[in-house]
N, CA, C and O of each residue as an XYZ file, in Angstrom:
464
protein
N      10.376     -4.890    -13.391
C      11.413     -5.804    -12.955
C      11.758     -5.602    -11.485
O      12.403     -6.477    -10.909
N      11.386     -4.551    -10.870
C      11.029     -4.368     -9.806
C      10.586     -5.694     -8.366
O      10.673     -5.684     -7.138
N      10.163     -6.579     -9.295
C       9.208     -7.311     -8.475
C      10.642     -8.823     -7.879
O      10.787     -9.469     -6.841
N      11.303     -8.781     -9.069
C      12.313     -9.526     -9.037
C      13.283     -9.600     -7.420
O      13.476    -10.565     -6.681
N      13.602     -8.602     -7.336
C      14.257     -8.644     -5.600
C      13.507     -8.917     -4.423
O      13.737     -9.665     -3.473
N      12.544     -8.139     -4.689
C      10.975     -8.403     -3.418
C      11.108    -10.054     -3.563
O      11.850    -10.650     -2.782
N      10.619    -10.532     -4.239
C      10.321    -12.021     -4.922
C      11.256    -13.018     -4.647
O      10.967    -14.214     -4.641
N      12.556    -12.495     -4.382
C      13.944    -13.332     -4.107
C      13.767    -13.324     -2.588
O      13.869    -14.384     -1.971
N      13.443    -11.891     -1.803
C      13.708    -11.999     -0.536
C      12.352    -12.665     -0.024
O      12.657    -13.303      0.984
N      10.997    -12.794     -0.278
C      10.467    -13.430     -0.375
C      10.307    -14.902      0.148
O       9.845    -15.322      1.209
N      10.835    -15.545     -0.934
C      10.924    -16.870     -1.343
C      12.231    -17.592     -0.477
O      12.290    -18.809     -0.302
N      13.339    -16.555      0.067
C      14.300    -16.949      0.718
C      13.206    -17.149      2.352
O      12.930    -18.172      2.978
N      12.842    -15.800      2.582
C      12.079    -16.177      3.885
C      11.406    -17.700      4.159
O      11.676    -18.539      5.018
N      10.453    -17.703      3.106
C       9.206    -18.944      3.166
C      10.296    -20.269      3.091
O       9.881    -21.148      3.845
N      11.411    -20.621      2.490
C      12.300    -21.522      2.540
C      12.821    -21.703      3.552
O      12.688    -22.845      3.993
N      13.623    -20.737      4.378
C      13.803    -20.813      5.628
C      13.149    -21.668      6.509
O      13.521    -22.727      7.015
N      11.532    -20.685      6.668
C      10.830    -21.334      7.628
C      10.213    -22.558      7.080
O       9.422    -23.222      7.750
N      10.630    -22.940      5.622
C       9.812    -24.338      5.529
C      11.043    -25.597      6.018
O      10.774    -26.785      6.192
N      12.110    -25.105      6.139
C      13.622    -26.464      6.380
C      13.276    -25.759      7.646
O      12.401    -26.614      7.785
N      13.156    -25.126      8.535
C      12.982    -25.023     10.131
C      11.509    -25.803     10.637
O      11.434    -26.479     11.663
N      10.672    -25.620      9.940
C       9.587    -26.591      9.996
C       9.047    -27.971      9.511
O       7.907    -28.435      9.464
N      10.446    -28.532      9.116
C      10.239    -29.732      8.527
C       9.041    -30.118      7.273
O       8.497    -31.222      7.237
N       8.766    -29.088      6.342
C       7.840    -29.203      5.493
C       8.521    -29.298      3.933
O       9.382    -28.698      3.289
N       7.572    -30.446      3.739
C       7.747    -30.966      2.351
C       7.204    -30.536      1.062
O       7.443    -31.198      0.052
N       6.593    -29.625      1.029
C       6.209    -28.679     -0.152
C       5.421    -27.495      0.383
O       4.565    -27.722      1.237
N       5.586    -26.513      0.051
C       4.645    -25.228     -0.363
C       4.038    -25.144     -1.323
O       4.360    -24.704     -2.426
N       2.632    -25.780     -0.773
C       1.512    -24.899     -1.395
C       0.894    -23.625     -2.017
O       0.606    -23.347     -3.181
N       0.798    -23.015     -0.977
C       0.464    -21.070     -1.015
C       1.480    -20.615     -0.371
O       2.399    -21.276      0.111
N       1.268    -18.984     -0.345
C       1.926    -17.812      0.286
C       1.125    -16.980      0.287
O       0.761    -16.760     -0.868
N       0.619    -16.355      1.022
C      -0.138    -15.338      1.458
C       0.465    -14.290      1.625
O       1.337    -14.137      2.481
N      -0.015    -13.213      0.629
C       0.859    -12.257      0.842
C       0.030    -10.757      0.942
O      -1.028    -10.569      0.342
N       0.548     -9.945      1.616
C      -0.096     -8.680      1.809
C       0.420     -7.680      1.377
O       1.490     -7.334      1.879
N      -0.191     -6.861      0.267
C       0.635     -5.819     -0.861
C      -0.174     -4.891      0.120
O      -1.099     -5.092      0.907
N       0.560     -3.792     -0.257
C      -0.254     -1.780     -0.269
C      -0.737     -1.867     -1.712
O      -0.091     -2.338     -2.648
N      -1.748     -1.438     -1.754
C      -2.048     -0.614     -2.683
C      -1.183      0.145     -3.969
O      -1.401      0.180     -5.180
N       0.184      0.885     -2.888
C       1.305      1.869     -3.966
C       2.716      1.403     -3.743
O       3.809      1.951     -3.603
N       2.201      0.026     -3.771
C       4.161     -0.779     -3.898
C       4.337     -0.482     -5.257
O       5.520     -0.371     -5.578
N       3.534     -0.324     -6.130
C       3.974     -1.124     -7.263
C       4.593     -2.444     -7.833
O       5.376     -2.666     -8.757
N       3.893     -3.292     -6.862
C       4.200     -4.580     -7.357
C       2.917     -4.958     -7.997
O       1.840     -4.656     -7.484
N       3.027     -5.698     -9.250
C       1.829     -6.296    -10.078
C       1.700     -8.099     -9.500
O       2.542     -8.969     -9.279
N       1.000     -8.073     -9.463
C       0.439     -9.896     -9.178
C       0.855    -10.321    -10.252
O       1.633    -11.217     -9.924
N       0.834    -10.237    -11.686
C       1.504    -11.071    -12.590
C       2.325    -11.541    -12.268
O       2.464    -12.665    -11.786
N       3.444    -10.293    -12.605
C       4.707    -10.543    -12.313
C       5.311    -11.199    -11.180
O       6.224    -12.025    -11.195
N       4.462    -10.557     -9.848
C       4.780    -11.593     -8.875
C       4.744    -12.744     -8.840
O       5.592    -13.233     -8.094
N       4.223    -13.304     -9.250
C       3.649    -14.958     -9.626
C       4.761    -15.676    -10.786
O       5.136    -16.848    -10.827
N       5.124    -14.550    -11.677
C       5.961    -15.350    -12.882
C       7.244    -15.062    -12.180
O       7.998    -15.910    -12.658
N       7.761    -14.533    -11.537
C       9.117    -14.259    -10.843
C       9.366    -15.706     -9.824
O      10.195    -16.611     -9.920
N       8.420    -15.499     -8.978
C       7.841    -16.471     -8.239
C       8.097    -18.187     -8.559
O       8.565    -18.988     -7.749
N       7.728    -18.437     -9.725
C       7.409    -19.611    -10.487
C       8.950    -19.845    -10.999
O       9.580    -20.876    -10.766
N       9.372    -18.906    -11.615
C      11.170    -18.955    -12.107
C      11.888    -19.343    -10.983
O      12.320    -20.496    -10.970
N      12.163    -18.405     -9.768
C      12.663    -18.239     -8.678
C      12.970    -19.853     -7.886
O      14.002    -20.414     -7.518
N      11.414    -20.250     -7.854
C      11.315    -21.190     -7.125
C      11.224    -22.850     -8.021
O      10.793    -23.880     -7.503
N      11.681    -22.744     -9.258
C      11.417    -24.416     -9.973
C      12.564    -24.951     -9.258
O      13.635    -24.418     -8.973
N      12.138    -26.057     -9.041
C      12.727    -27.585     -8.421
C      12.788    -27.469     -7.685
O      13.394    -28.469     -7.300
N      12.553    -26.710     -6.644
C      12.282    -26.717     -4.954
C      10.761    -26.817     -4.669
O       9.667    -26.780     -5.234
N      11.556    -27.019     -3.018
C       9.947    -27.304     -2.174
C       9.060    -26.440     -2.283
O       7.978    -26.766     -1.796
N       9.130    -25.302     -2.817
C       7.976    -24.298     -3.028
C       7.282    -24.339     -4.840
O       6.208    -23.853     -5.195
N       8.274    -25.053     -5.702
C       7.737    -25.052     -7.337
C       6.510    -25.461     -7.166
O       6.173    -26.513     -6.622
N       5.533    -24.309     -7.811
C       3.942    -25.109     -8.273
C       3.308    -23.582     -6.704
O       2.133    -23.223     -6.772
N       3.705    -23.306     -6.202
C       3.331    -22.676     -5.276
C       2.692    -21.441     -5.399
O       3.329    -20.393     -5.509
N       1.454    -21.499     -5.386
C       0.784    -20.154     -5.578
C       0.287    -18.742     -4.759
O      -0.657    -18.657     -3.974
N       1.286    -17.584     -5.220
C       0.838    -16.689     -3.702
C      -0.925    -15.864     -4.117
O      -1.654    -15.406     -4.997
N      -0.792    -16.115     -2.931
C      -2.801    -15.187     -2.680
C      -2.002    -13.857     -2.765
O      -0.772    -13.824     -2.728
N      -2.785    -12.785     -2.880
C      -2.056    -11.569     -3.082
C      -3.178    -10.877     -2.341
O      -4.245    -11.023     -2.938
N      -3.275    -10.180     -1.246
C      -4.125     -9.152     -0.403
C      -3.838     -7.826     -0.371
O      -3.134     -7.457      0.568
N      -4.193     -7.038     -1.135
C      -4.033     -5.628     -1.431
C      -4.642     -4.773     -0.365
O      -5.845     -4.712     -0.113
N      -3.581     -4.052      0.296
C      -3.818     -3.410      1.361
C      -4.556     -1.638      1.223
O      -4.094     -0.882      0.368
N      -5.250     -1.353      1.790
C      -5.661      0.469      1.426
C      -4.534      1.475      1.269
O      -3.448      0.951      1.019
N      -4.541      2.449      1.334
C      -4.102      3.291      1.257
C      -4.837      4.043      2.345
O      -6.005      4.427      2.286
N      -3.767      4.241      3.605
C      -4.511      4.797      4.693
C      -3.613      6.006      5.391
O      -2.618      5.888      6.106
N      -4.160      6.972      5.035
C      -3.317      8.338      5.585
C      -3.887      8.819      6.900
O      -4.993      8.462      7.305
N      -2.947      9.790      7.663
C      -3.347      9.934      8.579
C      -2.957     11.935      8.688
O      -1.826     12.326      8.398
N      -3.887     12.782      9.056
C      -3.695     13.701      9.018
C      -3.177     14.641      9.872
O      -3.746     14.738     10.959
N      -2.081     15.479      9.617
C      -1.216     16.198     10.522
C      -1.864     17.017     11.187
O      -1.412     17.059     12.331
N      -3.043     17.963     10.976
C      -3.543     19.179     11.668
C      -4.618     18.148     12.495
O      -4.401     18.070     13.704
N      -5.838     17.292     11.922
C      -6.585     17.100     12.807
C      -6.405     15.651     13.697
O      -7.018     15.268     14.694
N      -5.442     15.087     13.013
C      -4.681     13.408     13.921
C      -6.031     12.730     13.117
O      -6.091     11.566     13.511
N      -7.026     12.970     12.245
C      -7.595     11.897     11.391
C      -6.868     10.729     10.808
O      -5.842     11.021     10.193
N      -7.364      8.787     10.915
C      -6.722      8.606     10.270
C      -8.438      8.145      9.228
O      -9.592      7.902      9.582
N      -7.708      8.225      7.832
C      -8.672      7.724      6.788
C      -8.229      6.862      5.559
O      -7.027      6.885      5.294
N      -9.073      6.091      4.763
C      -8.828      5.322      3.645
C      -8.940      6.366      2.340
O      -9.806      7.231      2.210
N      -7.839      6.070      1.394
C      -8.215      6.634      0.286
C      -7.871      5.803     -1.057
O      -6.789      5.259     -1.278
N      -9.106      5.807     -1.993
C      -8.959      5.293     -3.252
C      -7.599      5.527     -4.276
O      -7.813      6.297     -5.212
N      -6.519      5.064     -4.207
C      -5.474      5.923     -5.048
C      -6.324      6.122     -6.848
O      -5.988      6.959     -7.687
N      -7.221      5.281     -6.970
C      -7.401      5.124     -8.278
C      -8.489      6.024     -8.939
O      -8.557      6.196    -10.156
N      -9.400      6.627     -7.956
C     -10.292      7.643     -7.664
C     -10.198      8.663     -7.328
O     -10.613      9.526     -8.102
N      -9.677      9.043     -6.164
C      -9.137     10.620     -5.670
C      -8.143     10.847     -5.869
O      -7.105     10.251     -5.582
N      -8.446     12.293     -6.707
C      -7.376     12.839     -7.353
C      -6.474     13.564     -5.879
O      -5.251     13.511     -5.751
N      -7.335     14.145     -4.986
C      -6.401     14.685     -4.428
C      -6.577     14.263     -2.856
O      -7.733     13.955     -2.566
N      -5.582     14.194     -1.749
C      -5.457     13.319     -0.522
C      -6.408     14.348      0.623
O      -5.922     14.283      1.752
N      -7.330     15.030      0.557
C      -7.242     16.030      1.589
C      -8.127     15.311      2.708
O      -8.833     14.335      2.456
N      -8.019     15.874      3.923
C      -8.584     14.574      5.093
C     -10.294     15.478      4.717
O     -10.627     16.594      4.321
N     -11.019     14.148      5.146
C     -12.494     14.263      5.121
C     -12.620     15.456      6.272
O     -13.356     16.404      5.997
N     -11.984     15.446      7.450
C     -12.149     15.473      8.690
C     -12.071     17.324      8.634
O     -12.742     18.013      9.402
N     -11.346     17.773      7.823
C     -10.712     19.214      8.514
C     -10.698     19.752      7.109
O     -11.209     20.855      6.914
N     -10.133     19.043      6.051
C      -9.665     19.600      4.958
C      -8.337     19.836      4.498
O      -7.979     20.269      3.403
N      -7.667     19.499      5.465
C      -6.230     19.396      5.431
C      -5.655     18.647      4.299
O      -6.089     17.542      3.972
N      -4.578     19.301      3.636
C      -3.718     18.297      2.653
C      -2.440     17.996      3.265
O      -1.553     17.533      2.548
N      -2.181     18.243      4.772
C      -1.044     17.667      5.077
C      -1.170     16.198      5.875
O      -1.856     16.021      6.882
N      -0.503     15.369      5.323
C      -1.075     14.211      6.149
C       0.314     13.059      6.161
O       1.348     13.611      5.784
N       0.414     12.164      6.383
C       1.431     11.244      6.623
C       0.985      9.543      6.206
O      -0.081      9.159      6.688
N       1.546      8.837      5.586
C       1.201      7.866      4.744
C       0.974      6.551      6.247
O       1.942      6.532      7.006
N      -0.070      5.675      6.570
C       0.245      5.121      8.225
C       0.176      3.551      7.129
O       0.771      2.632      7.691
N      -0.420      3.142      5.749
C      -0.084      1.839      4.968
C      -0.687      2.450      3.296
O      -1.307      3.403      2.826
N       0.044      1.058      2.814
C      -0.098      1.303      1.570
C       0.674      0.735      0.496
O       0.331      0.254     -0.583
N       2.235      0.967      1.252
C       3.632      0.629      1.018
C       3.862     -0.486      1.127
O       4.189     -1.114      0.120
N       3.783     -1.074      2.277
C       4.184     -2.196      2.551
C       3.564     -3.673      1.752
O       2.505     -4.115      1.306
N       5.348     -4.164      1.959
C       4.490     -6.179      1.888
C       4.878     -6.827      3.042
O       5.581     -6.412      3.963
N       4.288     -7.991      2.868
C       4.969     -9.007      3.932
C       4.222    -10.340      3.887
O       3.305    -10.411      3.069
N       4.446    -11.262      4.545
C       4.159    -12.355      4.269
C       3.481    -12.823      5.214
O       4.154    -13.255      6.150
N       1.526    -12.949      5.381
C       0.649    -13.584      6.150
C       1.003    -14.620      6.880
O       1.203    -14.816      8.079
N       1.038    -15.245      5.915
C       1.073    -16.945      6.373
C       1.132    -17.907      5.274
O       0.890    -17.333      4.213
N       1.413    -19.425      5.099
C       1.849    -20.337      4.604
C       0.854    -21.576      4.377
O       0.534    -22.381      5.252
N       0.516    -21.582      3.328
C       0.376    -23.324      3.187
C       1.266    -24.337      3.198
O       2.287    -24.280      2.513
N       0.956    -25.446      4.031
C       2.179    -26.228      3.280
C       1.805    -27.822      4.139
O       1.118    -28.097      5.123
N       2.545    -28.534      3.306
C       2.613    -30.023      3.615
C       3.907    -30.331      4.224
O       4.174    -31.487      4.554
């Protein structure tokens, strides 16, 4: 249920810029997940679909772009990609280090827009 607030602030953004841009329906939303939001695309989509009936965005489908998981390491300044779903453990390729600092993964935000 998580996905529910993301999804509100969301959908408030893309509304905004669709009455500042004079546009008459939303199409898509392009959207760019991390990897370890824990947001599910289902849910995003059925939140989405609730959120937005009878407005200019109802029927509007977001693309969902799942971002890496890209750490960056404290001893050797490596930055690298890691599988969350595969490696069990984060250590940099580079040195061996397990201290490292998260540089994406987390984040969402919103690409860009279809729209009429």
């Amino acid at each position: 249920m998580h996905e529910l607030p993301v999804i509100d602030s969301i959908l408030k953004i893309v509304l905004r810029h669709a009455v500042e841009n004079n546009v008459s329906r939303v199409v898509a939303i392009h959207l760019q997940v991390g990897e370890m939001s824990d947001l599910e695309d289902i849910w995003m989509q059925q939140y989405f679909d609730h959120l937005s009936k009878g407005g200019i965005a109802d029927g509007a489908v977001l693309k969902i772009e799942r971002t890496p998981v890209v750490l960056k390491c404290s001893d050797c300044g490596m930055s690298y990609a890691v599988n969350i779903k595969e490696t069990p453990s984060y250590e940099c390729p580079g040195c061996g280090s397990d201290k490292n600092t998260m540089v994406s993964g987390r984040e969402y935000f919103i690409k860009h827009l279809e729209a009429i």
